[in-house]
C-alpha positions in Angstrom: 99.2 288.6 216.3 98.6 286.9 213.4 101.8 286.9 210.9 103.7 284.1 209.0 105.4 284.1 205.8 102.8 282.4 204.1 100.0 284.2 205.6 101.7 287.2 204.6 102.4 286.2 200.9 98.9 284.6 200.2 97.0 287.7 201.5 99.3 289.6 199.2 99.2 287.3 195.9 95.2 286.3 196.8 94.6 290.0 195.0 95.8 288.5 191.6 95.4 284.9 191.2 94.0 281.9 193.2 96.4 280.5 196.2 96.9 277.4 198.0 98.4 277.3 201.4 100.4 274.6 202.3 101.1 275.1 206.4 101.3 273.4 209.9 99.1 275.3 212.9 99.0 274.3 216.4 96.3 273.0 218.6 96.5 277.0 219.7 95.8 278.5 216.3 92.2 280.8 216.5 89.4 279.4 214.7 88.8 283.0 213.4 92.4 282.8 211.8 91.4 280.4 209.2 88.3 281.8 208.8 90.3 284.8 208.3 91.8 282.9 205.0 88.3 281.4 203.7 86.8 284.4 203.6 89.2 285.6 201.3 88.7 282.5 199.2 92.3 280.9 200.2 92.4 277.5 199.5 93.3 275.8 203.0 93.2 272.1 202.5 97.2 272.2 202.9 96.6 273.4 206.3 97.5 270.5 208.9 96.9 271.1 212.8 99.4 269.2 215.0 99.3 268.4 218.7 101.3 270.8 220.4 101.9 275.2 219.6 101.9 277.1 216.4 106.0 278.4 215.9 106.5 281.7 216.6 108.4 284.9 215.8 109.4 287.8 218.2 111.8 290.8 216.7 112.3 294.6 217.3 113.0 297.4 215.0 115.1 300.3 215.3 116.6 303.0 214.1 115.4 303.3 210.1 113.1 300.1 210.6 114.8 298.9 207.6 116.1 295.6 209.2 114.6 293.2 212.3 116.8 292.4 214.8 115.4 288.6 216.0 114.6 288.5 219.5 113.0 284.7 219.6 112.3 282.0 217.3 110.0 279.4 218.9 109.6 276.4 216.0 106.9 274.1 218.4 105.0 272.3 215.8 107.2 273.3 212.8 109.7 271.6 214.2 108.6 268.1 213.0 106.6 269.7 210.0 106.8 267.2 207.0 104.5 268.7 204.5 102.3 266.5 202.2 101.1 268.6 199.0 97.6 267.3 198.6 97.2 265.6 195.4 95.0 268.6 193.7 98.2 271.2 194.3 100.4 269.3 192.5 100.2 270.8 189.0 100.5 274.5 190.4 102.7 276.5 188.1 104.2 278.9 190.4 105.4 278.2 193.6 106.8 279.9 196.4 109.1 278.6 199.3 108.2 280.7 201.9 110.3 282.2 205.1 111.2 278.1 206.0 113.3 275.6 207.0 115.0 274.7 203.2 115.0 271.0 204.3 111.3 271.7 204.2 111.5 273.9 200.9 113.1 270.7 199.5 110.3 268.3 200.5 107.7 270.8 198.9 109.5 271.1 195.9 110.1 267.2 195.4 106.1 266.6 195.4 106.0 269.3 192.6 107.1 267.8 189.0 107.0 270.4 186.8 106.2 273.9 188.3 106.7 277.0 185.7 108.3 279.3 188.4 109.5 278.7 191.7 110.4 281.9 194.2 112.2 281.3 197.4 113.1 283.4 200.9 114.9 282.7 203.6 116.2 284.2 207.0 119.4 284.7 208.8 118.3 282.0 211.6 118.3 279.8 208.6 121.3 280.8 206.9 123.2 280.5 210.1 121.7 276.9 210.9 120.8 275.3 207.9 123.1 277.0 205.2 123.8 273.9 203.4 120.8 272.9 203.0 119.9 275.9 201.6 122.1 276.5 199.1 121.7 272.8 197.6 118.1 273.5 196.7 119.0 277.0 195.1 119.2 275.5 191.8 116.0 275.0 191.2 114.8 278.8 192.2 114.3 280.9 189.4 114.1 283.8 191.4 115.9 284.2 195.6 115.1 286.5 197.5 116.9 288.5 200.4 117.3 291.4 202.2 121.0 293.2 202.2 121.9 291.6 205.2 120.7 287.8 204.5 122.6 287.9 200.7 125.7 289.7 202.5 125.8 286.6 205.5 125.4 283.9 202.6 127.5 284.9 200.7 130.0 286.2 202.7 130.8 289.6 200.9 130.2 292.9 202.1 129.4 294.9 199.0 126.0 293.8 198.1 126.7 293.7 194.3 129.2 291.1 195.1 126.7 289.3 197.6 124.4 288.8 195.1 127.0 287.9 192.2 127.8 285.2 195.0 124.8 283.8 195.3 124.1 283.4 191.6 126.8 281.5 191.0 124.9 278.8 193.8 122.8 278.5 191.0 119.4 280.6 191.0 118.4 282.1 187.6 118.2 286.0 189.8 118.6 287.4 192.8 116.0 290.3 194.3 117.6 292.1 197.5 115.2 293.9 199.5 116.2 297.3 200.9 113.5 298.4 202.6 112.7 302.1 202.4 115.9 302.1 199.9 113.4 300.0 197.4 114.9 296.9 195.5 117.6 295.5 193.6 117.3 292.7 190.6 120.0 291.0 189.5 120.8 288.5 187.0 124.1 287.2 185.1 124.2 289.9 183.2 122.0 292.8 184.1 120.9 295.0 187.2 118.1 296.8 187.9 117.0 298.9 190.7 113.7 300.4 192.2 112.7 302.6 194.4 110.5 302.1 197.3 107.0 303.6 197.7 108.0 306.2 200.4 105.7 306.9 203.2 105.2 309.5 205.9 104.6 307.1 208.7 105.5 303.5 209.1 103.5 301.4 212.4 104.9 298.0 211.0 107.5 296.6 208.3 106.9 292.6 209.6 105.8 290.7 206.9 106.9 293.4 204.2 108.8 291.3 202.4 106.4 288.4 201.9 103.8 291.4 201.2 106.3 291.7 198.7 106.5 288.6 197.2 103.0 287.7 197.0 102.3 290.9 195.1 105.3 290.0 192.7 104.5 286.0 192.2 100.6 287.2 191.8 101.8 289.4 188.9 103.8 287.4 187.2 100.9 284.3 187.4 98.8 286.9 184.9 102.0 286.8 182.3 102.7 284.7 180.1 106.5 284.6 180.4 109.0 286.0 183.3 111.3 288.0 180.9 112.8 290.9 182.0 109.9 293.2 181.0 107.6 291.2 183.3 110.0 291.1 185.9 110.3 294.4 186.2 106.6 295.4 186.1 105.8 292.3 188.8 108.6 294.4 190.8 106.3 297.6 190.9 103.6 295.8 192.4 105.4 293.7 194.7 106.7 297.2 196.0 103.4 298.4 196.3 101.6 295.9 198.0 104.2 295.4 200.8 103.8 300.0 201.3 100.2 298.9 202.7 101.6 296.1 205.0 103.8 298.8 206.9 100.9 301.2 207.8 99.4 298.9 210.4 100.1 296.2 212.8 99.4 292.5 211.5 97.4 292.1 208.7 94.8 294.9 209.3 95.8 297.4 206.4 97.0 294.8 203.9 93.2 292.9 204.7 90.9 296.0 204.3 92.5 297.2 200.5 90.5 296.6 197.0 91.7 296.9 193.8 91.1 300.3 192.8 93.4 301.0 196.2 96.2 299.3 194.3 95.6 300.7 191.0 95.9 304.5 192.6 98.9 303.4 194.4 101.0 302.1 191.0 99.6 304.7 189.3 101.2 307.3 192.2 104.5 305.2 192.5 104.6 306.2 188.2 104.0 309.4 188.3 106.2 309.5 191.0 109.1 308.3 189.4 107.7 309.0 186.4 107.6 305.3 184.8 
C-alpha cells in the first residue's frame, strides 16, 4: 500500500499550506502514486526515481494499537539516497525531517540556510542503528518528536518525563511524545503540557498517525506568525485531529477523501469535548 513518512505528512500539512516533497522512489513506484500527489497540488520536483525498489515498511499491531511492533525494514533505493534540494526549495521556512536516516536529515538540513522552523521524527530502527548521528543534528530541531517508547530507548530512562527531560538537554528547543490513544505530551525547559487524543469507536489503521500528526501541526504553525506557546498548543489540536482520520482506514483512503469543513467539525467536537 502506499505509506511513507513523507507521504503521510504532506497529505496531512497539504490542507494548510503549500508542500514540497523531497523523496527517492524506485523503478517499482505506480505512476498513479505520483499522480496521487499532483492532484493534490504537491510539489514533486524533489521526487528522484532510482534504478532498483522503493524501501519498505512491514509492522503489526496489537493489543491497544498504540505501538508497532517492526516486522521488516527493506531500505532498497534509500539505502544510497543523497538528496539534492532543488534550487527553488531552498528558502522554505519550515521544514520537516521526516521518519529518516538522520545522516540524511543532516544533508537536507545543510542545503537549507536559514529555515524558520525545523520539526524532526525518528524510529527505533534508527535510534538503535544510527543513534549518534541522530542526536548530533538535534540541535538544530526546534521541535523532536517521538512516541513513548522511541524518547524512553534514546534516552535511556523509563519514566517518560525523564525521557524527555533527556532528550532536551541533546539540544532541541521541545520535545512532543506521542501516546497514541493516550493523546500527547509537550515539553519544554520549563513547562509541560498535555492533550488528549480524539477518541474513536473503531480504529482499522494507526500507520502513518504520527506523520498525520505532524503535517497537521507544521501546516498550522506555517499560518502563524510565531511558534510561542499559544501556537504551539493550538497547532497541537490539529495535529491531533488530522492523524484521528488516518486511523479509520487502511493507507491513505480516509485521510485523501476529507475537506475542510470535515476538519473544522472535528476541532470544533474535540473542544466541546474537552471543553477548550
Amino acid at each position: 500500500m502506499l505509506g511513507g513518512s513523507a507521504t503521510y505528512f504532506s497529505v496531512s500539512a497539504r490542507y494548510f499550506s503549500p508542500v514540497k516533497i523531497v523523496a527517492v522512489i524506485g523503478e517499482d513506484f505506480p505512476a498513479s502514486h505520483l499522480a496521487f500527489f499532483k492532484k493534490r497540488d504537491i510539489d514533486t520536483r524533489g521526487i528522484i526515481t532510482k534504478k532498483g525498489k522503493t524501501f519498505r515498511w512491514e509492522g503489526e499491531y496489537s493489543g491497544d494499537m498504540n505501538e508497532a511492533r517492526t516486522v521488516a525494514t527493506h531500505l532498497n533505493v534509500f539505502a544510497e539516497f543523497d538528496p539534492v534540494i532543488p534550487a527553488e526549495y531552498k528558502k522554505t521556512p519550515h521544514v520537516f525531517l521526516a521518519n529518516i536516516d538522520p545522516r540524511i536529515q543532516e544533508r537536507v538540513l545543510r542545503q537549507i540556510p536559514r529555515p524558520r522552523l525545523v520539526v524532526s521524527d525518528t524510529m527505533n530502527y534508527w535510534i538503535l542503528h544510527k543513534r549518534r548521528q541522530l542526536v548530533r543534528q538535534l540541535p538544530r530541531v526546534a521541535i523532536a518528536l517521538f512516541n513513548e517508547g522511541e524518547a524512553k530507548l534514546l534516552s535511556g530512562q523509563p519514566n517518560i518525563v525523564q525521557a524527555a527531560q533527556g532528550i532536551l538537554k541533546m539540544g532541541p528547543r521541545r520535545v512532543v511524545v506521542k501516546r497514541g490513544e493516550h493523546g500527547a505530551l509537550l515539553f519544554s525547559r520549563d513547562s509541560l503540557f498535555c492533550i488528549p487524543a480524539f477518541l474513536l469507536e473503531k480504529i482499522i489503521d494507526p500507520t502513518g498517525a504520527g506523520d498525520t500528526f505532524a503535517g497537521g501541526l507544521i501546516g498550522y504553525l506555517s499560518r502563524c506568525r510565531k511558534c510561542d506557546d499559544a501556537a504551539l498548543r493550538r497547532a497541537l489540536v490539529y495535529g491531533t485531529v488530522m492523524a484521528s482520520f488516518t486511523v479509520e482506514d487502511f493507507s491513505l483512503r480516509r485521510l485523501a477523501s476529507i475537506n475542510q469543513r470535515d476538519i473544522q467539525e472535528r476541532v470544533k467536537e474535540f473542544e466541546r469535548r474537552h471543553k477548550l
